[in-house]
ZAMARGU-4260 file (C-alpha; in steps of 0.2 Angstrom, whole numbers, plus 5000, padded with zeros to 4 digits):
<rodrens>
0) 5652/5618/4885 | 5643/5629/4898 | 5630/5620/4903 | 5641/5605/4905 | 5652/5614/4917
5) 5636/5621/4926 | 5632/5601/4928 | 5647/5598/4933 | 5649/5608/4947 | 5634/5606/4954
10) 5639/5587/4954 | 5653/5594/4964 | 5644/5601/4976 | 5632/5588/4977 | 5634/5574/4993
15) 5641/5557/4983 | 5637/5539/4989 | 5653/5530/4995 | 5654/5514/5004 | 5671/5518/5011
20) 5680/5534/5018 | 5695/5537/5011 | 5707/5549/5017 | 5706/5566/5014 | 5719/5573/5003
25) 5728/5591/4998 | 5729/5595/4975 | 5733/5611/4968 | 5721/5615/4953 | 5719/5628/4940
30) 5704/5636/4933 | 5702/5647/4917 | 5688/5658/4911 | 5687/5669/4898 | 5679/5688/4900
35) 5664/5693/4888 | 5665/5711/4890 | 5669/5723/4903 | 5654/5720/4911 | 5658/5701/4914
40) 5676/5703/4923 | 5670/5699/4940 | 5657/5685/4934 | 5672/5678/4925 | 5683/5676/4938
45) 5669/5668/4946 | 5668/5655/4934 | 5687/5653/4935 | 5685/5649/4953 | 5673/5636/4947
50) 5683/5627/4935 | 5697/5628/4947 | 5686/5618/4960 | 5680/5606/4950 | 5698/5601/4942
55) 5701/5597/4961 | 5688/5587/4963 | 5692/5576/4947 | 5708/5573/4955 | 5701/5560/4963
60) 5693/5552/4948 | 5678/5554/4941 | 5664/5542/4933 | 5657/5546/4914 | 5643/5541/4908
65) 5635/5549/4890 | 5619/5551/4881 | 5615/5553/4862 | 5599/5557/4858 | 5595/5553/4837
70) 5578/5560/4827 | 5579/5551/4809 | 5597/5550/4812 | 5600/5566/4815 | 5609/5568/4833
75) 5600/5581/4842 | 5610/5582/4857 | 5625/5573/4865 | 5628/5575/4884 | 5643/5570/4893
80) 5639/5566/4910 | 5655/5569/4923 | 5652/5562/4942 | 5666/5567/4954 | 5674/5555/4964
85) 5680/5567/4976 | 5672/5581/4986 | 5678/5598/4994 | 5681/5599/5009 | 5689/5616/5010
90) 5699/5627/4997 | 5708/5641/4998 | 5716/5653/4982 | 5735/5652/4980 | 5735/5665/4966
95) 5721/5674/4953 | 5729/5686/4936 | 5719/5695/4923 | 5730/5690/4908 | 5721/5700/4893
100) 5701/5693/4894 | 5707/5676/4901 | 5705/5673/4922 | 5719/5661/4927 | 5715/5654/4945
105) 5728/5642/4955 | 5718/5636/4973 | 5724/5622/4985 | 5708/5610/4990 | 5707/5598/5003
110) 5697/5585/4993 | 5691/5567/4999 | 5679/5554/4995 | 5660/5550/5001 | 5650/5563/5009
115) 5662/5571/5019 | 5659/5586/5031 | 5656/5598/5018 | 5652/5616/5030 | 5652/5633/5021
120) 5653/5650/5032 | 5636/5651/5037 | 5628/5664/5052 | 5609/5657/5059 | 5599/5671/5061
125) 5589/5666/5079 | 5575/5669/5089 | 5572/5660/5104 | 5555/5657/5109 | 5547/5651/5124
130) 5552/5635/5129 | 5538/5622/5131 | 5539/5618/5151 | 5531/5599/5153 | 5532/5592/5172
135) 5526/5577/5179 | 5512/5579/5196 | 5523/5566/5203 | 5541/5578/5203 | 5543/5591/5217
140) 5532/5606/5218 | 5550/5617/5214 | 5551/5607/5198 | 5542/5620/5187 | 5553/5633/5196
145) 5568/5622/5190 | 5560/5619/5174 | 5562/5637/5169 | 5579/5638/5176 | 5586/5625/5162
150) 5574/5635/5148 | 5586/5651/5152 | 5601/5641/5153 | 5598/5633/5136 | 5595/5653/5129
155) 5611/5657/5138 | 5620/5644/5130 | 5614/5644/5112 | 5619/5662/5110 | 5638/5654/5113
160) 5637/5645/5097 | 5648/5652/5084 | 5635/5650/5071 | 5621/5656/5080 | 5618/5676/5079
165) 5602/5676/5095 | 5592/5693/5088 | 5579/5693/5099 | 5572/5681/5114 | 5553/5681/5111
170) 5541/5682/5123 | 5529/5671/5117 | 5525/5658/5103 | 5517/5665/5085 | 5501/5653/5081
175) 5513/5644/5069 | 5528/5644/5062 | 5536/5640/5045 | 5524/5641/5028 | 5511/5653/5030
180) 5518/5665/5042 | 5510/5672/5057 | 5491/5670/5060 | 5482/5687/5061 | 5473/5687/5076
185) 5472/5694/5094 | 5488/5691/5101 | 5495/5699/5086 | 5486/5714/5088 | 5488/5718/5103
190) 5506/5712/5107 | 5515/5713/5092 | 5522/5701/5080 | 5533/5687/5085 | 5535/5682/5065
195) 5551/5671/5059 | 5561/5683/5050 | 5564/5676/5031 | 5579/5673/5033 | 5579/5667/5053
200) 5579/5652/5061 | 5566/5647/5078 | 5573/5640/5093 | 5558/5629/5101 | 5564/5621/5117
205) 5554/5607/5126 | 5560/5606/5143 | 5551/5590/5155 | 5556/5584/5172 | 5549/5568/5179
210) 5554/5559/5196 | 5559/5541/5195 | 5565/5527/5206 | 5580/5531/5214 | 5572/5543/5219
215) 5580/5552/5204 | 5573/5567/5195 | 5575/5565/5173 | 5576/5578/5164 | 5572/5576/5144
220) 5573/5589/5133 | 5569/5591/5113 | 5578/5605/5106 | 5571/5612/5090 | 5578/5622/5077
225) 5563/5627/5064 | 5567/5638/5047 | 5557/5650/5039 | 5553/5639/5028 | 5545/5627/5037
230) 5561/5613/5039 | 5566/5608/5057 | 5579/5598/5064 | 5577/5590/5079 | 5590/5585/5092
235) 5585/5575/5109 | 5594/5575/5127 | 5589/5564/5145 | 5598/5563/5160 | 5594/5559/5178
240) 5601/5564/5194 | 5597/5560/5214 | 5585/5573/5219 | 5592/5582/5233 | 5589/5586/5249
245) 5579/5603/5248 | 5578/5617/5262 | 5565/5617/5273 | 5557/5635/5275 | 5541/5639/5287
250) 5537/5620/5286 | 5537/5619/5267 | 5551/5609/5255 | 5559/5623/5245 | 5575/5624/5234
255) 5582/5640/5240 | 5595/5648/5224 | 5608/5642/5226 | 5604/5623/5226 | 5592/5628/5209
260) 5607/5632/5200 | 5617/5619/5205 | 5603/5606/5201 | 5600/5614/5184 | 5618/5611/5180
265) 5618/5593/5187 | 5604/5589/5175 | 5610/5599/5160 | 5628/5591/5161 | 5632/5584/5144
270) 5619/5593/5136 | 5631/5608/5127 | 5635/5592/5116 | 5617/5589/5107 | 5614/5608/5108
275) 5629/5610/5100 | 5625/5596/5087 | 5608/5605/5080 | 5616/5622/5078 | 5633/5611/5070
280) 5621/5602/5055 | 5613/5618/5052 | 5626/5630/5053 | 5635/5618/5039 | 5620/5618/5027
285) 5624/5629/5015 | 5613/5646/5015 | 5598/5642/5004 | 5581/5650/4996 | 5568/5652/4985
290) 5570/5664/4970 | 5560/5680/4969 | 5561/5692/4950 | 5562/5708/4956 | 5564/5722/4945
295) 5572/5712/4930 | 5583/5702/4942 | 5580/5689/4956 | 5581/5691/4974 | 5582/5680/4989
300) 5578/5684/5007 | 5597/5680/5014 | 5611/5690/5013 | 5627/5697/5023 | 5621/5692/5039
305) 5619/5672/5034 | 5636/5673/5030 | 5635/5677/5011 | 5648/5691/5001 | 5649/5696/4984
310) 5660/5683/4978 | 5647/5669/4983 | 5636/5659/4970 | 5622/5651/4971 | 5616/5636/4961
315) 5601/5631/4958 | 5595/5614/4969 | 5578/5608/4964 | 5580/5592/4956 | 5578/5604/4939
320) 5590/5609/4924 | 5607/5614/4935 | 5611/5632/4933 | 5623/5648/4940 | 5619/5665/4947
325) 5629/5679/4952 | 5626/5691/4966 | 5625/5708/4957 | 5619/5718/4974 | 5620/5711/4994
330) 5612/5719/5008 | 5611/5713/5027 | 5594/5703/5025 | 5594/5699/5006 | 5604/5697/4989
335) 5600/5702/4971 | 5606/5690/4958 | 5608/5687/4939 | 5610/5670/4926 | 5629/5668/4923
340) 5624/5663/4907 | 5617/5680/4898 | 5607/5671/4887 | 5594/5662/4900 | 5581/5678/4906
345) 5579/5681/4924 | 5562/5679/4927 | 5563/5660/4921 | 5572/5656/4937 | 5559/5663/4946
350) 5552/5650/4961 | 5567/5640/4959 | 5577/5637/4975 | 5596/5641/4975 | 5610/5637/4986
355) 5626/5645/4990 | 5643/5641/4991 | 5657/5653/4993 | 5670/5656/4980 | 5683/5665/4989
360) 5678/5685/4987
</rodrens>
């Protein structure tokens, strides 16, 4: 019965294909669970939550599909295979009591069909780097000025993002980013490390200008938001505007401040949107990582700052065997966790990638 509610849930939480939205509606569900010990209270109610989530989820239907597995007719094992319909959206817990060893849980969820916009509490942990600054011989000698003036804007305006926590503005590039970490070498050792913290995200800017006919000045820029794992999303913005009239100083064309902020503004009108966009898709993705054994548990390198409390679970998302952890011990940067189920060791989880969804405490 366990392992079939751990595949259940993690269907829950799993995107489903739907040809058609349907509207999103509001179910009361309850959940049980039953305490092992005194040890197993918390973890309990946990499970509770869990059952209580994927009642609501049934309540828009479900499809069922079984397997009977038969060695000289003998069953060997029969699985019940339970596809929600429905999805969460968002839940919240009406009441929770302790009644003996059983964990009785009531929640309200907004529940609808297809993949909806599933977007658990989630802090990015970002560092901005140096934006890549790309412009064309043909565009005004200021342009390069003007170039860095939209690089700072775009720093200015990421660190307005409500999921985006800005922890340092780098002042230059590491040799790579991602899988393998920062290259020893000279730059290093000489300027210190500009590594992706483990649980960060990289901002990589590409800012170009280019004159066109009109005469018009385009500005396109590729905003890049790279994990320390080595994923990146990728978000793209162009506008043009009339170049204007710059100041003439000592017989050279200048544009004095004033007009450079004004310009940089023109050009970067409309571009909040797709800034917002990137830090939007990620800051919805639910906080995810690679499992480490560490002193008979498992660790992973996010914690309270990516949005994660004691009451979150984590569920293992490799394509594998669909199984539950607690967290046991949560500290700014990184979380210790154990199996749900007591009988599966620790270190067998170890390389597995988990993610998290919040259950409420």
């Amino acid at each position: 019965m366990r392992r079939l509610l751990l595949l259940l849930l993690a269907l829950l939480l799993a995107p489903v294909a739907g040809s058609a939205q349907s509207p999103a509606v509001r179910v009361e569900a309850e959940g049980f669970a039953m305490v092992a010990g005194p040890q197993d209270r918390d973890a309990a109610r946990r499970r509770a939550v869990s059952d209580a989530l994927l009642a609501a989820a049934l309540a828009a239907g479900a499809d069922v599909s079984g397997h009977t597995a038969v060695n000289r007719g003998i069953v060997t094992s029969d699985v019940a295979i339970v596809r929600s319909v429905g999805r969460i959206l968002r839940h919240r817990i009406l009441s929770e009591t302790l009644s003996g060893a059983t964990w009785r849980v009531r929640i309200e969820a907004l529940v609808g069909e297809g993949p909806g916009p599933l977007c658990p509490v989630r802090r990015l942990i970002v560092t901005a780097y140096p934006a890549t600054l790309a412009v064309d011989p043909h565009a005004p000698a200021w342009s390069g000025e003007l170039a860095r003036t939209i690089a700072e804007r775009l720093v200015e305006r990421l660190a307005l993002h409500p999921a985006a926590s800005l922890t340092r503005v780098a002042e230059r590039r590491p040799t790579r980013l991602g899988r393998g970490g920062e290259a020893f070498d000279y730059a290093t050792l000489t300027q210190g490390s500009v590594r992706l913290p483990a649980n960060g995200h990289g901002f990589l800017p590409t800012v170009r200008l280019r004159r066109v006919a009109g005469p018009r000045l385009e500005l396109a820029l590729e905003l890049k938001l790279v994990a320390a794992d080595g994923t990146a999303s990728v978000q793209q913005f162009v506008r043009r505007v009339p170049l204007p009239r710059p100041s003439v100083i000592g017989g050279l064309s200048v544009l004095v401040q004033p007009q450079r902020e004004a310009l940089a503004s023109a050009l970067l009108e409309g571009s909040d949107r797709a800034l917002d966009a990137l830090f939007d898709r990620a800051g919805c993705e639910p906080a995810s990582a690679r499992l480490v054994a560490a002193g008979g548990l498992l660790e992973v390198p996010v914690g309270q700052a990516n949005g994660l409390t004691p009451g979150s679970l984590a569920f293992t998302a490799d394509g594998g065997s669909t199984e539950i952890l607690e967290i046991v011990a949560l500290r700014p940067g990184s979380a210790r966790l154990r199996p749900l189920d007591p009988t599966r060791p620790p270190a067998a989880f170890a390389g597995r990638r988990v993610q998290f969804v919040e259950t409420g405490r």
